[in-house]
C-alpha positions as CSV (number, residue, x, y, z in Angstrom):
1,X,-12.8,-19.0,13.2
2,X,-15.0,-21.6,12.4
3,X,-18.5,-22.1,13.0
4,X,-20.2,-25.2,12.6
5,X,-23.8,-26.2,12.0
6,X,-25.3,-22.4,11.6
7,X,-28.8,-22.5,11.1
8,X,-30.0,-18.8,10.2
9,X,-27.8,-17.0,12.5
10,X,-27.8,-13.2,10.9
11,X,-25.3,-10.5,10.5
12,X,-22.2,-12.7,10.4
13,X,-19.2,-11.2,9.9
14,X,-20.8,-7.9,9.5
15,X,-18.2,-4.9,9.3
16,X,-15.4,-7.2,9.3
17,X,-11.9,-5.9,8.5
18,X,-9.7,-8.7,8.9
19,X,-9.2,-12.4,9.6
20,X,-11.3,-15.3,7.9
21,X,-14.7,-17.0,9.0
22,X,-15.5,-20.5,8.0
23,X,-19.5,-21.2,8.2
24,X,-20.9,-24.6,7.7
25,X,-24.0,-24.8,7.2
26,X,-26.8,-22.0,6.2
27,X,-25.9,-18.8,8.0
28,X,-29.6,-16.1,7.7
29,X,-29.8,-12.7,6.2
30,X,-27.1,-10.0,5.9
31,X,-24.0,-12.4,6.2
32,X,-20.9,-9.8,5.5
33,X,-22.8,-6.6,5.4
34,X,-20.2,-3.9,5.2
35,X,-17.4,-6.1,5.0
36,X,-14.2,-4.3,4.7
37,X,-11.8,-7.4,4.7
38,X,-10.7,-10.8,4.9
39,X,-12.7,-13.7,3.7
40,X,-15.7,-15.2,4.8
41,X,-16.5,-18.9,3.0
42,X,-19.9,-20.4,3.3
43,X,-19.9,-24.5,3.2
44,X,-23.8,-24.5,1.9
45,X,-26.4,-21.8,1.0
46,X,-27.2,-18.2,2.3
47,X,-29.8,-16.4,2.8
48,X,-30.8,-13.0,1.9
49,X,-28.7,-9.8,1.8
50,X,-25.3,-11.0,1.5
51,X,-22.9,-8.7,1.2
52,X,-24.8,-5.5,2.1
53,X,-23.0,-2.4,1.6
54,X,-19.8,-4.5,1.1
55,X,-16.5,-2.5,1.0
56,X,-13.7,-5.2,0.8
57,X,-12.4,-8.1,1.7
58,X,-14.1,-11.4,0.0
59,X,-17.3,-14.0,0.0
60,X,-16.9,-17.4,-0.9
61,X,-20.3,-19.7,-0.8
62,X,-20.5,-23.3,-2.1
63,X,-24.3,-23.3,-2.5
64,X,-26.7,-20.5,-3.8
65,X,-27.3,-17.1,-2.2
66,X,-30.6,-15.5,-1.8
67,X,-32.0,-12.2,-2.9
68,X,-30.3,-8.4,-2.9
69,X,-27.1,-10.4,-3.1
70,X,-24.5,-7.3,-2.8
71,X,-27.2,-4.9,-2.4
72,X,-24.8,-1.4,-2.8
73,X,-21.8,-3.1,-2.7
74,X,-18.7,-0.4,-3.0
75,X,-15.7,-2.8,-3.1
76,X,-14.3,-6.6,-2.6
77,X,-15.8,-9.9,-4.4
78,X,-18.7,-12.8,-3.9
79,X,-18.3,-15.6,-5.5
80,X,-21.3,-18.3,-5.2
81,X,-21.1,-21.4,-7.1
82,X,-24.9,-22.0,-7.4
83,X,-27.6,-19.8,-7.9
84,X,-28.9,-16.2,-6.9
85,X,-31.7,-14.9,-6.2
86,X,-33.7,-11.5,-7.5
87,X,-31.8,-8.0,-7.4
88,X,-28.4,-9.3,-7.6
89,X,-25.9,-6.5,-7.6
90,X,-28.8,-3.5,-7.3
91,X,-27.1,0.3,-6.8
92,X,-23.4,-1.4,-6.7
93,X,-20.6,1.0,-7.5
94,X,-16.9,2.0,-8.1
95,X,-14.7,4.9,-6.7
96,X,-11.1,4.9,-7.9
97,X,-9.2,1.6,-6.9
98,X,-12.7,0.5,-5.5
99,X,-14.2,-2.1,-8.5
100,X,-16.4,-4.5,-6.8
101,X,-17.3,-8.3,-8.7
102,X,-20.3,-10.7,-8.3
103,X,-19.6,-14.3,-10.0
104,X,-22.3,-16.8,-9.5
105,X,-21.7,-19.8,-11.1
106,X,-25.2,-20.7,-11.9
107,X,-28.7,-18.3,-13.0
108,X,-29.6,-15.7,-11.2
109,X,-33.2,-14.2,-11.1
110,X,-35.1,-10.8,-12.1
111,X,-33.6,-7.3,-12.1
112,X,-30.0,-8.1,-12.4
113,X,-27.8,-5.4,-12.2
114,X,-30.9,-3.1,-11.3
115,X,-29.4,0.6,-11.3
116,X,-25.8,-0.8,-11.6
117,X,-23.7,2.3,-11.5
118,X,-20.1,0.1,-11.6
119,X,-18.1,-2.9,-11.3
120,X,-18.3,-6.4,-12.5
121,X,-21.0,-9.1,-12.6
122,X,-20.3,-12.5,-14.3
123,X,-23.1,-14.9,-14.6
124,X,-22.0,-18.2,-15.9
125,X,-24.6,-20.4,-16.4
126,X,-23.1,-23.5,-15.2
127,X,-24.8,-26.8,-15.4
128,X,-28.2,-25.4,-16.7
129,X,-29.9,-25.5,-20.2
130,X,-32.0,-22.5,-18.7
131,X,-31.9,-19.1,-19.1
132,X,-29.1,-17.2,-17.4
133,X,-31.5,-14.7,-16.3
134,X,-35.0,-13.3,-15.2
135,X,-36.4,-10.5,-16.4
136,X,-36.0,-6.5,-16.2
137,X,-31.9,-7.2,-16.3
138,X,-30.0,-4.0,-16.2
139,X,-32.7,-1.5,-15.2
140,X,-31.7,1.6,-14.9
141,X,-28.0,0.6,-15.6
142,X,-26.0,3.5,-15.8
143,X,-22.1,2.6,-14.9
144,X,-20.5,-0.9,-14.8
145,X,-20.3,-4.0,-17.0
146,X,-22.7,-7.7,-16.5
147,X,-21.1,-10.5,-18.5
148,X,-23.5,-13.3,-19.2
149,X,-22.4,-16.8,-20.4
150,X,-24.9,-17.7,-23.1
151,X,-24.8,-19.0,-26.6
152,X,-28.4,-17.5,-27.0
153,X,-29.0,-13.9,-27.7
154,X,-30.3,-12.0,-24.6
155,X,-34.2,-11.1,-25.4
156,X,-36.4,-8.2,-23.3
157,X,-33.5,-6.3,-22.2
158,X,-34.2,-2.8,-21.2
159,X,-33.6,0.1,-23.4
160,X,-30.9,1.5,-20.8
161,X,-28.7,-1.5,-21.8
162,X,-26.4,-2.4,-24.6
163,X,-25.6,-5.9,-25.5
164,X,-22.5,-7.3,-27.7
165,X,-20.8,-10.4,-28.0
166,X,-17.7,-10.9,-26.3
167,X,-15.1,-13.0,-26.6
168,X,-10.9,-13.4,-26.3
169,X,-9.6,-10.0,-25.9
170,X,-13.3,-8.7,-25.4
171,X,-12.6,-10.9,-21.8
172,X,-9.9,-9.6,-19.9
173,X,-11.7,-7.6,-17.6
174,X,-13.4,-10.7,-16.4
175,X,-10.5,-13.2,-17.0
176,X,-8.6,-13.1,-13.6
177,X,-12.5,-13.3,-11.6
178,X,-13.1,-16.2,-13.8
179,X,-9.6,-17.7,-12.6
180,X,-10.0,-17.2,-9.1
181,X,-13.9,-18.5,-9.2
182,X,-12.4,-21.4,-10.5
183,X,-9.6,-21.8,-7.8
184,X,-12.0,-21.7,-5.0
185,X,-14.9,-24.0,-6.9
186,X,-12.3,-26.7,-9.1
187,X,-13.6,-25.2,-12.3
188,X,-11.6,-25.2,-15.3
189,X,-11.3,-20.9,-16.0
190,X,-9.8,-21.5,-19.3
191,X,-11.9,-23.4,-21.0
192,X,-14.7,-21.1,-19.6
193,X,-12.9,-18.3,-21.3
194,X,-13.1,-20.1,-24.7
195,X,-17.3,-19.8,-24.6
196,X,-19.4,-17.1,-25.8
197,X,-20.2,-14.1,-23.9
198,X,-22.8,-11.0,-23.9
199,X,-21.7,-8.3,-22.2
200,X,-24.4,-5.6,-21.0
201,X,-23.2,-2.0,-20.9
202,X,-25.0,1.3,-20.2
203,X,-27.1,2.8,-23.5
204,X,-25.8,6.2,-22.9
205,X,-28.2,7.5,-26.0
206,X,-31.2,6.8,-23.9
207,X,-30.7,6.8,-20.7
208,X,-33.8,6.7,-18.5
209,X,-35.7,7.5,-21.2
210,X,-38.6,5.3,-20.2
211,X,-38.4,6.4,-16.9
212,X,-39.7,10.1,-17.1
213,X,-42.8,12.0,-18.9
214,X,-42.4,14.0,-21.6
215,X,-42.0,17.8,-21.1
């Protein structure tokens, strides 16, 4: 299916198991909530709420995407060559074979990764001498792993979160997301592969520790 010039039209493809939607144009909020299949591929921007409660299946969008991008997602990919907005990838989550991946291609804004509790989010940094990200990055992060291309050390990160470099084997969780973001998008993975990385992972010495009064 293809739809052509979408202006705003919500809940596209929500609870999809199957098939593939084409959208050109800028489709509204909660575009592939609870997805659980086939591929939906955005020829511009999106709105807010993509990928709500996402279970499966995959997001493709040529432009940026909004806030709450993958808000809770449980399983499946997005892939946005652009930016994102605030609360990327807040309360996602893994169970078993279930492992789900946000790449965005460009920045992405405050409270990445906001109570992450597992799977994958890349954040590549393409085409900006910017920061990657916004503030308050891995809040309550307590599962999962956010890679961040950056040859600058991250700064104001969150005592929940741990940051290392990574680099060549230190990749290959993120190598075959990196592949297939540059399949859909004409990007070169490899060389990609050859740059620095941080990657954030849960402080398990202190976690929540800010968040609570002392006894």
């Amino acid at each position: 299916m293809t739809i052509e010039n979408c202006l705003g039209q919500r809940y596209i493809g929500c609870a999809m198991k199957e098939g593939r939607i084409t959208i050109n144009g800028t489709p509204g909020n909660a575009l592939a909530a609870y997805l659980d299949g086939g591929v939906v591929e955005v020829n511009g921007n999106a709105q807010d709420a993509v990928g709500d409660t996402m279970n499966g299946g995959t997001v493709i969008i040529h432009g940026g995407a909004g806030d709450a991008l993958g808000y809770a997602m449980r399983g499946g990919s997005i892939f946005v060559r652009g930016n994102a907005g605030y609360r990327t990838g807040i309360h996602m989550k893994e169970y078993k074979d279930k492992k789900p991946a946000i790449i965005i291609g460009g920045r992405v804004g405050s409270f990445l990764g906001e109570y992450l509790a597992g799977g994958l989010i890349i954040v590549l940094n393409l085409d900006s001498e910017e920061p990657p990200v916004g503030n308050f990055t891995g809040t309550g992060m307590h599962g999962g792993k956010i890679f961040i291309r950056t040859d600058k050390e991250l700064a104001k990160l969150p005592a929940q979160v741990t940051a290392q470099a990574a680099s060549g084997g230190g990749l290959k969780d993120i190598a075959p997301y990196l592949r297939e973001f540059g399949k859909h998008f004409g990007i070169d993975a490899q060389s990609l592969l050859a740059d620095k990385f941080y990657v954030l992972t849960p402080n398990a010495k202190n976690p929540y520790k800010q968040l609570y009064t002392a006894n």
